[in-house]
PALOLO-850014 format. One record per residue (C-alpha): residue in three letters; chain; x, y, z. Coordinates in steps of 0.05 Angstrom, whole numbers. Example, Ala and Ser with C-alpha at 12.3 -4.5 7.8 and 13.67 -1.06 7.14 Angstrom:
2
<"ALA", "A", <246, -90, 156>>
<"SER", "A", <273, -21, 143>>
! end
This chain:
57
<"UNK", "A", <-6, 233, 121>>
<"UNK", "A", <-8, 165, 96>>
<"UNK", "A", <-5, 119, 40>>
<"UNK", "A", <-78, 108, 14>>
<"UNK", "A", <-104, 47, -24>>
<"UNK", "A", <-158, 49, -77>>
<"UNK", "A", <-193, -20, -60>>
<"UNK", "A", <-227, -10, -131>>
<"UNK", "A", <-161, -11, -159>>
<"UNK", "A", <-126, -54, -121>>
<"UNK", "A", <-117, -125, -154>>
<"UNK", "A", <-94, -156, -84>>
<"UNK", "A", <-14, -171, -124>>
<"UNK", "A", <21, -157, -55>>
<"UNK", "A", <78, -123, -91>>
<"UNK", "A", <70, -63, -37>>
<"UNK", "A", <70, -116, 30>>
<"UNK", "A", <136, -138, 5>>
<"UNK", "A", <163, -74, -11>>
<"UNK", "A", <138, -26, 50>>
<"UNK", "A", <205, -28, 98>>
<"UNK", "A", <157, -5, 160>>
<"UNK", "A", <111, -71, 144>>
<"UNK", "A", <57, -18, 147>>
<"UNK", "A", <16, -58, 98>>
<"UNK", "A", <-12, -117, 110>>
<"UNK", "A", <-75, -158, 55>>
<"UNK", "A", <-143, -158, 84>>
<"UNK", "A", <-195, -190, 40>>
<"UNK", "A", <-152, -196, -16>>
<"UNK", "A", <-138, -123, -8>>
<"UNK", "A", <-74, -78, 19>>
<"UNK", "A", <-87, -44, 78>>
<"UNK", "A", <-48, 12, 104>>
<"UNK", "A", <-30, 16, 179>>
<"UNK", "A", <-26, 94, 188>>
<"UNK", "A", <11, 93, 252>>
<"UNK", "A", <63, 51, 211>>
<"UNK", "A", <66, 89, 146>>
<"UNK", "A", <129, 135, 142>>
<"UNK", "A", <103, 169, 76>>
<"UNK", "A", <168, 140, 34>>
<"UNK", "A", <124, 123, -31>>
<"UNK", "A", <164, 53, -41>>
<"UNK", "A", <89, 29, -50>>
<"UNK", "A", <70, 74, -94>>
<"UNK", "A", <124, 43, -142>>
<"UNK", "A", <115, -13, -145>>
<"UNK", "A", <42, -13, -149>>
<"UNK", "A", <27, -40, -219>>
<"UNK", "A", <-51, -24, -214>>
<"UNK", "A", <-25, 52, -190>>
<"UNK", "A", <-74, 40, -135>>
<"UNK", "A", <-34, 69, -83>>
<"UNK", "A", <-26, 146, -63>>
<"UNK", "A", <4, 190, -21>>
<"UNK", "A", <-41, 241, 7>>
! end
């Protein structure tokens, strides 16, 4: 499982790049993008996401 990023939702803040301790997200096109090799599930994104964009499935 991995973090999973509504790109409807997302508003492109970067809030979760600065806050992910694995660096497993990185902006594309204005957009957080979740490496799923990277993503150790700890929900620090999910946090701070102020658009609530971001789950854990």
């Amino acid at each position: 499982m991995a973090a999973k990023v509504d790109p409807e939702k997302c508003t492109g803040c970067g809030a979760c790049v600065d806050e992910c301790p694995t660096d497993a997200i990185e902006m594309k096109d204005e957009k957080a993008v979740v490496n799923e090799d990277e993503c150790v599930d700890c929900g620090a994104c999910v946090d701070v996401c102020p658009s609530e964009a971001i789950t854990l499935d």
